[in-house]
C-alpha positions in Angstrom: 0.0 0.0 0.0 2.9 2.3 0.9 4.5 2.0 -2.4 0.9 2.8 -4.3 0.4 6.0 -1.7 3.6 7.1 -3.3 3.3 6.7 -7.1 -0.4 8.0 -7.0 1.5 11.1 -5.0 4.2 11.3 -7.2 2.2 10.9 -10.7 0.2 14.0 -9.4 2.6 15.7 -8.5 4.6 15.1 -11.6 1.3 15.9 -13.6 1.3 19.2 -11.7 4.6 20.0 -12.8 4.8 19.4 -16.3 1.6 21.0 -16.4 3.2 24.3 -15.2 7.2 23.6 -16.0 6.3 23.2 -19.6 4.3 26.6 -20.6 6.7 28.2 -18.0 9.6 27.2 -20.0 8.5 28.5 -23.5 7.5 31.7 -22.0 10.9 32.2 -20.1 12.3 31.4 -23.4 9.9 34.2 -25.5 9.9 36.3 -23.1 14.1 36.6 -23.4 14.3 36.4 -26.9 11.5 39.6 -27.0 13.9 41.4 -24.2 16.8 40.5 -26.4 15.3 42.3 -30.0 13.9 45.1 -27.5 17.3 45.9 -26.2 18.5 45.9 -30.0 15.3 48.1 -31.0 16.4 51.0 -28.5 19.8 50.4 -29.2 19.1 50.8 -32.5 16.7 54.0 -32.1 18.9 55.7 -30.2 21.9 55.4 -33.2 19.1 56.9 -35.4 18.3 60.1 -33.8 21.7 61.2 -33.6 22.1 60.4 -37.4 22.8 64.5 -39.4 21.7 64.0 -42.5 24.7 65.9 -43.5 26.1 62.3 -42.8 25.9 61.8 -46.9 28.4 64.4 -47.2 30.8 63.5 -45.0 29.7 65.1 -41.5 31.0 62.4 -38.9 28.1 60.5 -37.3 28.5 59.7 -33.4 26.9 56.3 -32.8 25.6 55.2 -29.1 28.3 51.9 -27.7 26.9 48.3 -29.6 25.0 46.1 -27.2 27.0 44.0 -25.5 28.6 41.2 -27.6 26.8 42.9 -30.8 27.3 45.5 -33.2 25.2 48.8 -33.9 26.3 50.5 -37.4 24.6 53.3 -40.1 24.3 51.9 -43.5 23.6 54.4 -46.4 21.1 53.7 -49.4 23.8 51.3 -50.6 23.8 49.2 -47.8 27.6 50.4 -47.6 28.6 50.3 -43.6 28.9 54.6 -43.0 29.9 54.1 -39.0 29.8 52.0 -36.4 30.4 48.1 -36.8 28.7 45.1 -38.2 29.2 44.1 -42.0 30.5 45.7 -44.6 27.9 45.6 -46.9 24.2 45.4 -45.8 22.4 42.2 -45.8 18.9 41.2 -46.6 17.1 42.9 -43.3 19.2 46.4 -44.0 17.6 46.1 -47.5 14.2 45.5 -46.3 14.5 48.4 -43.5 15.2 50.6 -46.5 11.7 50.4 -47.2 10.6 52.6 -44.0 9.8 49.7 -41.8 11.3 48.4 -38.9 12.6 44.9 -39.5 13.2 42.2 -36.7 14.8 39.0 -37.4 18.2 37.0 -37.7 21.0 37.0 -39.9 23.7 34.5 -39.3 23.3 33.2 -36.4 22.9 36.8 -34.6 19.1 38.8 -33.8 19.5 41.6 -35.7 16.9 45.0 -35.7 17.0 47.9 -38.3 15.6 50.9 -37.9 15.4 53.2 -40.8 16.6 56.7 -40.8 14.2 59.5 -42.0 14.8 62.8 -43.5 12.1 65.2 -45.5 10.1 61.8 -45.8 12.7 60.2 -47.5 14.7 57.3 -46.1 18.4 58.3 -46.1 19.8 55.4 -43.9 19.5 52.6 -41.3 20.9 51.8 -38.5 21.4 48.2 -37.5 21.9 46.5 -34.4 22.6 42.6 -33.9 23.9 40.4 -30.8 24.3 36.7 -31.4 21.6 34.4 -30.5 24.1 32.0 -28.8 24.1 34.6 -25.9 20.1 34.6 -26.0 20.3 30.6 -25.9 22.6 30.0 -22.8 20.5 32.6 -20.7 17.6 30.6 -21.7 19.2 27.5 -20.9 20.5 28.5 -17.2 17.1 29.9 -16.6 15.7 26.2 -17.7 18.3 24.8 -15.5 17.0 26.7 -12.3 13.2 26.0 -13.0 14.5 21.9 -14.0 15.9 21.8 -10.4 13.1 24.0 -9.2 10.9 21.0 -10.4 12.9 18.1 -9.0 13.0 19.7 -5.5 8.8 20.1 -5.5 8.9 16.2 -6.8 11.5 15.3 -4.5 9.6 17.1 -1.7 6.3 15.4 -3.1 8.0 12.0 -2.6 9.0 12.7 0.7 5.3 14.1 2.1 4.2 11.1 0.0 5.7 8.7 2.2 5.5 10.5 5.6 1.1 10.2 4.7 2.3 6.4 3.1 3.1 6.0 6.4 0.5 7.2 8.7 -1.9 5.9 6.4 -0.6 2.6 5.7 0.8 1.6 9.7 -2.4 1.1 11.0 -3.6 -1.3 8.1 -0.6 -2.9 8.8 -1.0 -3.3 12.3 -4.4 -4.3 12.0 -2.8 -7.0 9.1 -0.8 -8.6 11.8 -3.2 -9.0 14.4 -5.5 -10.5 12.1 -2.8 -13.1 11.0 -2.4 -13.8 15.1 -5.7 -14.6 15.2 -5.7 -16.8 12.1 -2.7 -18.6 14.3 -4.9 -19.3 17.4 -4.5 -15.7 19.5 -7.8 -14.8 19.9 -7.0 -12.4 22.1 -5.3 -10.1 20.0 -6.8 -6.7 19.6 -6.0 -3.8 17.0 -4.7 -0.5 18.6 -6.6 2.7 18.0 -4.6 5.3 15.1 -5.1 9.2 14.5 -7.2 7.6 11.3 -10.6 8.0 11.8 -12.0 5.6 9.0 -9.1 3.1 10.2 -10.4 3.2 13.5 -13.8 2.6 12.9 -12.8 -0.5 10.6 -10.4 -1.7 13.7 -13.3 -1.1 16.2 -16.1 -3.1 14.0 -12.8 -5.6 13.7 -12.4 -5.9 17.6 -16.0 -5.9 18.5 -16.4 -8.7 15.3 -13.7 -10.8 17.7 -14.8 -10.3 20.7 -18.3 -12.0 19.3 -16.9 -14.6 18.2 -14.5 -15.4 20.8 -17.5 -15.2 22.8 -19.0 -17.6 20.6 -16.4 -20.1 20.6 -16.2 -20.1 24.3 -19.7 -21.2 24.5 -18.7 -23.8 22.3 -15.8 -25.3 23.1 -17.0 -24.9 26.9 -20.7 -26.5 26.0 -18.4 -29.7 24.2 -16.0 -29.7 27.1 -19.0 -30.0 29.7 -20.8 -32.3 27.9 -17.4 -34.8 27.3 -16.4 -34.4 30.7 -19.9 -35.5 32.1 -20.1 -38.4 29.5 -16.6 -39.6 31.0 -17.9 -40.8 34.1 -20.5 -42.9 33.3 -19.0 -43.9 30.0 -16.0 -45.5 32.3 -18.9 -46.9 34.8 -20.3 -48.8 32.6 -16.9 -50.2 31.4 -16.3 -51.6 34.4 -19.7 -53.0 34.9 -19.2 -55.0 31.7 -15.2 -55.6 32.3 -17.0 -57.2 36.0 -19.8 -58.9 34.5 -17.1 -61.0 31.7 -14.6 -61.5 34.6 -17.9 -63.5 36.8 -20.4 -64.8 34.2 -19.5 -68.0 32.4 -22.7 -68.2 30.1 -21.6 -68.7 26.6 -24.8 -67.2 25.4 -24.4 -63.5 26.7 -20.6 -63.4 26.4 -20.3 -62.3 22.4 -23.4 -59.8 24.0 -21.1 -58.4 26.3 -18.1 -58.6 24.3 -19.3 -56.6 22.0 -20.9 -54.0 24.2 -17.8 -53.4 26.1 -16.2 -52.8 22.6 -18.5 -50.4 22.0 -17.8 -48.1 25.2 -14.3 -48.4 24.2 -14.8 -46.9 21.2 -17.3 -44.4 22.6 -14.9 -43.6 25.5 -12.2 -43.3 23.1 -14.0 -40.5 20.8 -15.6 -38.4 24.1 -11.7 -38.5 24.5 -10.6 -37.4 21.5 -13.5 -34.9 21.6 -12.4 -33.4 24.5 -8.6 -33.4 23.9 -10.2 -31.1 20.4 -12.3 -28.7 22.8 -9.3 -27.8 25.4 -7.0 -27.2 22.2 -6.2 -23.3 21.4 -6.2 -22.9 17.8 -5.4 -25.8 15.5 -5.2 -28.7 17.7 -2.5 -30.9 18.9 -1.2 -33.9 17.0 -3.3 -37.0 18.0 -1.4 -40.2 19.2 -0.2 -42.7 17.2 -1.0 -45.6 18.8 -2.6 -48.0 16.6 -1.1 -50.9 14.3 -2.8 -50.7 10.8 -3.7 -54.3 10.8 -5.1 -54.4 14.2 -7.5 -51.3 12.9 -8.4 -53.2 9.8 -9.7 -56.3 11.8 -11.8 -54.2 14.6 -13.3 -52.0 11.3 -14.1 -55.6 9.9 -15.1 -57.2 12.2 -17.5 -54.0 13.3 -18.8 -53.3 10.3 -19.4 -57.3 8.8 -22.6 -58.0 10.5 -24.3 -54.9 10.2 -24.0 -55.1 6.0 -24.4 -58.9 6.2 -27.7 -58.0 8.3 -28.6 -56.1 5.2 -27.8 -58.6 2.8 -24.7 -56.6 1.4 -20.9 -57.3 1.6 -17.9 -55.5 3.2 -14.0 -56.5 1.6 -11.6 -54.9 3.4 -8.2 -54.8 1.4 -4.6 -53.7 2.0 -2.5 -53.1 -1.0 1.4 -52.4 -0.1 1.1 -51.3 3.1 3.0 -52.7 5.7 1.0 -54.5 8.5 3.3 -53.0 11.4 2.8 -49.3 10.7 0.7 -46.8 13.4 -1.8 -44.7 12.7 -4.0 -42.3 14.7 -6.2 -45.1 15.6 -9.5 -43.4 17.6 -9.3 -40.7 14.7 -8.9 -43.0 11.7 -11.4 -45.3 13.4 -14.1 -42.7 13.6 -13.4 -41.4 10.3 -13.9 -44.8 8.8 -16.7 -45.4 11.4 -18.5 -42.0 9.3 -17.7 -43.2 6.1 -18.9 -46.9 6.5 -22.0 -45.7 8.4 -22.5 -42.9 4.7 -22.1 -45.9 2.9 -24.5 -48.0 4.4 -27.1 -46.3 4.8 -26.7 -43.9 1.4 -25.1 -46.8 -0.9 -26.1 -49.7 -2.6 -23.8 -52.9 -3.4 -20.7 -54.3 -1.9 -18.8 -52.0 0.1 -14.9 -51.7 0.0 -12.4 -50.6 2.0 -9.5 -50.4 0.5 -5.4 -49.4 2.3 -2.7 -48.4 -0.2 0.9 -47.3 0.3 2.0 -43.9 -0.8 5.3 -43.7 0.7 4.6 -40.5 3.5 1.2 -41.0 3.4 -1.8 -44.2 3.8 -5.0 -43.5 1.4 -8.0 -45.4 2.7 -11.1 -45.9 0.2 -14.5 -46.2 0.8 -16.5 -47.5 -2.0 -19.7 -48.8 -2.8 -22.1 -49.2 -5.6 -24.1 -45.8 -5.4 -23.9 -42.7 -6.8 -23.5 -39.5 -4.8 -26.0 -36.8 -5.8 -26.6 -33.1 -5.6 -23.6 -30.3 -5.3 -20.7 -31.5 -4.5 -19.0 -29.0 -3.5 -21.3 -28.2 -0.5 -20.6 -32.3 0.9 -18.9 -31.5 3.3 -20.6 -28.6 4.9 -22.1 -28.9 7.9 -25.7 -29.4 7.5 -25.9 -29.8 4.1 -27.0 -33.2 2.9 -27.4 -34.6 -0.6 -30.5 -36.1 -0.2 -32.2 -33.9 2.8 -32.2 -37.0 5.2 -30.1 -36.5 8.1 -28.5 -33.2 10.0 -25.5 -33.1 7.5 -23.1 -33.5 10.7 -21.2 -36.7 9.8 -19.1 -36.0 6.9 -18.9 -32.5 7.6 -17.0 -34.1 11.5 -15.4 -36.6 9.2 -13.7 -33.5 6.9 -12.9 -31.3 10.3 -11.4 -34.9 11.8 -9.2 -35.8 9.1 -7.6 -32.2 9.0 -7.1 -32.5 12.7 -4.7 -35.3 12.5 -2.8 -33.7 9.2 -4.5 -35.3 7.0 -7.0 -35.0 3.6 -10.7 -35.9 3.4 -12.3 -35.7 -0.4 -14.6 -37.4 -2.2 -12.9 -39.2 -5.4 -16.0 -40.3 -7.8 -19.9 -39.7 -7.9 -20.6 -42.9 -9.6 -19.6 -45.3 -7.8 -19.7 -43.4 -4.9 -15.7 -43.1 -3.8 -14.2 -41.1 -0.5 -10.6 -40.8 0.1 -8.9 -40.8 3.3 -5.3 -39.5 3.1 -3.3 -40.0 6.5 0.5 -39.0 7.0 2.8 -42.0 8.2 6.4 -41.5 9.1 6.3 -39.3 11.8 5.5 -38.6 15.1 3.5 -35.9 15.1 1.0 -35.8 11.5 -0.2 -32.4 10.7 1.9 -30.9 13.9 4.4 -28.1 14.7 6.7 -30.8 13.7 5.6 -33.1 10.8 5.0 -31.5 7.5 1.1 -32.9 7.0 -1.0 -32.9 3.7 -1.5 -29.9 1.5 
C-alpha cells in the first residue's frame, strides 16, 4: 500500500509539474528572446536620432556603444557600412529596412533589428543592431536549468510528504494486518490498537468488536463440548467396568459375544468423548493426536465391526490392504471414527458391496471407501455442515469426518460420484501428522 500512496503522490505531483514547467519554459524562453530584440530596437533607435543627415556628405556620425557582444552601425542607401560596426555591406534585413519599416529578425546566427533613418520623408539610412543568439540561448538555458531543479525539489519534496502520509496511512492497516494473521494462528486475544485515522479506527473497532463476538461464541462452544465430554466420561467409564466385571464373573456362553461386544463399544465411545475433549481444550489448531494403533489391528476391529451390520442387510464388506506394511501406526481413535462416518454414509446412502481399501503412498496411507451408489446433488457443498445430498439426516457426519481428518494432518475428499468413492489420506512416518513438527497434507 505504501508504495501505491507514493506513485499515485508522485504521478500527481509530476502531472502538476509538467503542467506548469512546460508553458513556463517557452515563456521564459519568449519572453528573453523579446527582451533581447527590445534591447537591440532602442539600441538601434537611439543610433538613429543622432544620425545628421549631412552624414551623406561627410559630416561624422556619433553612434551610441553596440550592445553587448553585438554590433550597432549606419548603412547608407547602398547598404555600404557609413559608421559604427557590423558588416561591410548590408544584408537582406538592411535592404528590407530601407523600405521605412522596422525589421526584426536573424542574420547569421545573430538577432539583428534595423531601424530606418528619415529625412524630408525620405529614407536616407538605417541603422542596425545585432547580438548573437548563442548569448540569448545560454541565458535561456541557465534559466531552464533553475526551473529543472526547481521541479525536482517540489517532486522530490512530493515524494518525501508522500511517504510521511504512506506511512500514517498505511501503519495502521498494517498493524491491523498482523493482528489479524495472530488470530488466524490461534490468539484470539489479540486486539487492534486505535490510530489518528478516523475511518481506520472505525474499521479496527467493528474488527475488535467482530472478535470479541466470536470469541465469545467459541467459548460457549468449546465450553458447552467440554462440559458435555467431561460429564459423559464418568458414566461412560462406569459402565466399562460394569461389563469388564460382569465378563470376569459370568460363564454363560450365550451373553458373552453380548457383552463382548458391548464393552467394545464403550471403548470406542470412550475413546471419541476422548478425542472430543482433547479437540475442545486445544487453542487454535489442535495438537497432534497419538499414534497408537497398528494398521492391521484397525483393519480387523473396522471388519469385524462393520461385517454383521451389512451382512444383516444382505450386502458385503471386503476390506483390502495393498502395499502397506501391517506393522505401521496410525491415529487409531481418529482413523477409526473417520472410517466409522464413512462406512455408516455408505451403508445407509449406498447400494452394493462396500470396499475398503489401504494403499501405500510412501509419506502418506490413502484409505477408500466404496460402494455401488452414486452420490447426488452439489458437491461441493458435501462437506458442509448441515448440508446433505439427499435432505435426510442433519448433515453433521461428513462434515465431522472432513474437520477430523484435518485435525490429524490429513486429507478428506470425495474421489467419484458414480460409484460413490471417498478418500482418506493419513500421513505416516512421523511422530507428530499435521503438527508443529511433521509436515502434513497440503
Amino acid at each position: 500500500m505504501r508504495q501505491r500512496v507514493v506513485r499515485v503522490a508522485l504521478t500527481a505531483a509530476l502531472v502538476a509539474v509538467v503542467l506548469l514547467a512546460v508553458p513556463l519554459a517557452l515563456a521564459i524562453r519568449s519572453s528573453l528572446y523579446a527582451d533581447q530584440r527590445d534591447t537591440l530596437e532602442r539600441a538601434a533607435l537611439s543610433g538613429a536620432v543622432r544620425v545628421s543627415p549631412d552624414y551623406t556628405t561627410g559630416d561624422p556620425v556619433e553612434l551610441p556603444a553596440s550592445p553587448a557582444g553585438g554590433h550597432l552601425g549606419l548603412y547608407d542607401t547602398h547598404l555600404r557600412l557609413r559608421a559604427g560596426s557590423g558588416p561591410r555591406t548590408g544584408d537582406a534585413a538592411v535592404r528590407e529596412a530601407l523600405g521605412a519599416t522596422v525589421v526584426r529578425g536573424r542574420s547569421g546566427g545573430d538577432l539583428v533589428v534595423v531601424v530606418p533613418v528619415s529625412h524630408a520623408e525620405q529614407t536616407i539610412g538605417v541603422v542596425r543592431a545585432s547580438s548573437p543568439a548563442d548569448a540569448v540561448r545560454d541565458r535561456v538555458l541557465a534559466v531552464w536549468a533553475v526551473l529543472a531543479g526547481a521541479c525536482a525539489l517540489a517532486l522530490t519534496v512530493a515524494v518525501l510528504v508522500a511517504r510521511r502520509q504512506a506511512r500514517l496511512l498505511a501503519g495502521p492497516l498494517e498493524d491491523l494486518s498482523r493482528h489479524s494473521r495472530a488470530v488466524t494462528a490461534g490468539d484470539l486475544g489479540a486486539r487492534a490498537a486505535p490510530s489518528s485515522i478516523a475511518e481506520i479506527d472505525q474499521v479496527a473497532r467493528t474488527h475488535n468488536e467482530m472478535l470479541h463476538s466470536l470469541t465469545e461464541l467459541l467459548r460457549h462452544e468449546r465450553d458447552f463440548t467440554a462440559n458435555a465430554s467431561h460429564q459423559l466420561r464418568t458414566p461412560l467409564t462406569g459402565l466399562q467396568l460394569t461389563l469388564e466385571a460382569g465378563l470376569a464373573q459370568d460363564d454363560d456362553a450365550r451373553l458373552r459375544p453380548a457383552l463382548e461386544e458391548a464393552l467394545a463399544t464403550t471403548r470406542r465411545l470412550h475413546g471419541t468423548v476422548e478425542e472430543v475433549l482433547r479437540l475442545s481444550r486445544s487453542r487454535g489448531l489442535p495438537g497432534p493426536a497419538p499414534v497408537d494403533t497398528e494398521l492391521s489391528c484397525l483393519l480387523r476391529e473396522t471388519e469385524a465391526r462393520w461385517h454383521g451390520l451389512f451382512a444383516g442387510d444382505g450386502r458385503r464388506l471386503e476390506c483390502e490392504r495393498r502395499d502397506a506394511p501391517d506393522d505401521v501406526r496410525v491415529p487409531g481413535t481418529l482413523v477409526a471414527e473417520i472410517l466409522e462416518i464413512l462406512l455408516d454414509n455408505a451403508r445407509v446412502h449406498g447400494r452394493g458391496t462396500v470396499r475398503l481399501t489401504v494403499r501405500d503412498l510412501d509419506d502418506a496411507l490413502a484409505f477408500d471407501v466404496t460402494d455401488e451408489g452414486e452420490v447426488e446433488g452439489d458437491t461441493t457443498r458435501l462437506f458442509d455442515r448441515g448440508h446433505t445430498g439427499d435432505g435426510a439426516g442433519e448433515g453433521i457426519g461428513l462434515a465431522l469426518a472432513h474437520d477430523l481428518a484435518v485435525s490429524l494432518g490429513g486429507r478428506l475428499s470425495l474421489t467419484s460420484r458414480r460409484p460413490a468413492g471417498f478418500t482418506l489420506l493419513v500421513p505416516v512416518g512421523q511422530d507428530e501428522p499435521g503438527g508443529a513438527g511433521g509436515p502434513g497434507l497440503r
